[in-house]
N, C-alpha and C positions, 0 to 999 in steps of 0.2 A: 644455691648459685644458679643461675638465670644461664638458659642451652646458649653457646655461640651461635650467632648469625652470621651467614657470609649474604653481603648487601651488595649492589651497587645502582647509584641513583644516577638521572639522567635529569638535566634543565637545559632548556634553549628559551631564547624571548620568543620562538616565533611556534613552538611546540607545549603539549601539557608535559609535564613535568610527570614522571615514571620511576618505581623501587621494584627491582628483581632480588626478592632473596629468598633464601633455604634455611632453614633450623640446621646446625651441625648436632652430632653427638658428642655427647660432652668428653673429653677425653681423659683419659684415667691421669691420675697423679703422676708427675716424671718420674717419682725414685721406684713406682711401682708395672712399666711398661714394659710389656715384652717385645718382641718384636714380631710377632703374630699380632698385637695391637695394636702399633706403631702402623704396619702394613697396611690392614685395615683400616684404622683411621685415617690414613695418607687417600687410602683406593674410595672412601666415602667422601672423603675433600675433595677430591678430581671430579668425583662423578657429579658434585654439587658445583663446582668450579661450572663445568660442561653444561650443563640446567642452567643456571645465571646466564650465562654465555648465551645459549639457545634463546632464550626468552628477551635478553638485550638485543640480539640480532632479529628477532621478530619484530619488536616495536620499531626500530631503526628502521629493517626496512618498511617497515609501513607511511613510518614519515618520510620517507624516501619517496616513496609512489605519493601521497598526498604533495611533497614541494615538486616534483614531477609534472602532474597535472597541475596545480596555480602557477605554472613555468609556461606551460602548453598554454592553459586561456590565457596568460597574461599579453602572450604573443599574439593569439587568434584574436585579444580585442584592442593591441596595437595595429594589428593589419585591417583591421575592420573599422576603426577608426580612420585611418590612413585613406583606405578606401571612399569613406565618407565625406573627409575633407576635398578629394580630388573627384565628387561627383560630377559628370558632365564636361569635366576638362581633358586636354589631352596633355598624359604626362609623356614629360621626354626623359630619357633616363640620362645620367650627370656623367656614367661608365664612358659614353660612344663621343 
């Protein structure tokens, strides 16, 4: 019988596509479980729960800073454009 994995996968259209997961230990048979094993395999679930987690919030925020910055140029080459449109002219602001 093939170990448990605890998985979870991430897709956006505008990012690559990511799998965070851990091997679990296989867990004993229900009618044969004590609860020193119960325990432990609860206290190995968490800690792999915590691992997946860690590693999701690492790639996340990585694409977090990556739409960050093409947020920053996307604006630095609206203004830069703007700028270039209105070369030479005097703009009057629409506010006053």
């Amino acid at each position: 019988m093939p170990k448990p994995v605890l998985k979870a996968a991430y897709s956006a259209p505008d990012h690559e596509p990511f799998e965070a997961s851990v091997e679990l230990a296989t867990p004993a048979p229900a009618t044969d479980v004590s609860t020193a094993d119960q325990t432990a395999f609860l206290a190995a679930l968490r800690a792999a729960v915590a691992g997946v987690q860690d590693e999701v919030n690492r790639e996340l925020t990585a694409r977090m800073v990556l739409d960050a910055e093409a947020s920053t140029q996307t604006a630095a080459d609206a203004a830069a454009q703007k700028e270039e449109q209105n070369y030479g002219e005097e703009v009057v602001d629409e506010d006053e």
